[in-house]
C-alpha positions in Angstrom: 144.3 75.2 75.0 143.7 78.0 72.1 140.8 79.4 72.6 139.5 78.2 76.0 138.7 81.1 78.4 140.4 81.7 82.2 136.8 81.6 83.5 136.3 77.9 82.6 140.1 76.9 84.7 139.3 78.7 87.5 138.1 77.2 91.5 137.0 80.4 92.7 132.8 80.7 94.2 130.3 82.8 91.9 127.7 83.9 92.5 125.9 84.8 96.2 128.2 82.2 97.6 130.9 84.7 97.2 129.3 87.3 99.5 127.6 84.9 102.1 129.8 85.5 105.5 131.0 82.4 106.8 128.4 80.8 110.0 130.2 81.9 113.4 131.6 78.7 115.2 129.5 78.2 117.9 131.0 76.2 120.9 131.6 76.0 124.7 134.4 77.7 126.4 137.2 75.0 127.1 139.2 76.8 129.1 138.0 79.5 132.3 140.0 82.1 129.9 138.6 81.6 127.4 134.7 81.8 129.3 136.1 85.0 131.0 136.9 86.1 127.3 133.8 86.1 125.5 132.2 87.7 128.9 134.7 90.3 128.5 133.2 90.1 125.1 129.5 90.9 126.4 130.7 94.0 127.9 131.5 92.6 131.6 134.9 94.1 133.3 137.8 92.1 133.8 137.0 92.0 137.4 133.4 91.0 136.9 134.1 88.3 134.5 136.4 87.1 136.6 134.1 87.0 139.3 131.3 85.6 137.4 133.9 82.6 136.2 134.8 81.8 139.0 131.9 82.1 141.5 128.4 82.9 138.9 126.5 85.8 138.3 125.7 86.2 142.3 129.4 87.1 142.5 128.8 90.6 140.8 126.7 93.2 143.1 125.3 96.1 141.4 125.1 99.4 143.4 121.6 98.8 143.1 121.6 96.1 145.5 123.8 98.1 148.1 121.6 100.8 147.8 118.4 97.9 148.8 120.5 96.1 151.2 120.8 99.6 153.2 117.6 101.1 153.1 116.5 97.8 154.2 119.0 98.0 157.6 117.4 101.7 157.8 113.8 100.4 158.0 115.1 97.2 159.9 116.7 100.1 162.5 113.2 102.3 162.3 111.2 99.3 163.2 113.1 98.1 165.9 112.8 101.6 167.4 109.2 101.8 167.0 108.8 98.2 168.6 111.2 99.6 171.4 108.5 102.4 172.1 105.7 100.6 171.9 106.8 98.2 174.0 107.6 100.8 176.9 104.4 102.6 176.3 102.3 99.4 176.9 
C-alpha cells in the first residue's frame, strides 16, 4: 500500500452532501403524549394541549371569546329591557 493516499480508503461524504441537514421525519403522533408534545411544541400550554388532545381546538377559550359571550348577555339584558318598556307603553 506504498504510495496510496488516506483520501482513496476513506467512507466519509464529500462534497454538498456533507452539509445537506438530514429531511425531518415526518409522521403522526402514536401516542396522546406524544400529540400533546409537538402541541406543546407549537407554543400551546400544557393545559391547553392537554385540552386540545383530549377534547379539539373548541376545548381552549380565548379571553376574546368571554369578553363576546358577555357583551352579548349585556345587549341580550338591554333588549329584553327595551322590549319590557315597549311592551308597557303600548
Amino acid at each position: 500500500m506504498t504510495g496510496t493516499s488516506t483520501a482513496e480508503h476513506t467512507t466519509a461524504p464529500t462534497g454538498a452532501a456533507v452539509h445537506a441537514p438530514a429531511p425531518a421525519a415526518k409522521s403522526k403522533p402514536q401516542t396522546i403524549r406524544e400529540f400533546e408534545r409537538s402541541m406543546r411544541g407549537l407554543g400551546y400550554s400544557q393545559r391547553e394541549a392537554a385540552a386540545i388532545a383530549s377534547h379539539g381546538f373548541k376545548a381552549i377559550g380565548t379571553a376574546d371569546q368571554a369578553e363576546d359571550q358577555a357583551e352579548l348577555s349585556e345587549l341580550a339584558a338591554l333588549l329584553a329591557k327595551t322590549i319590557s318598556i315597549l311592551e308597557t307603553s303600548s
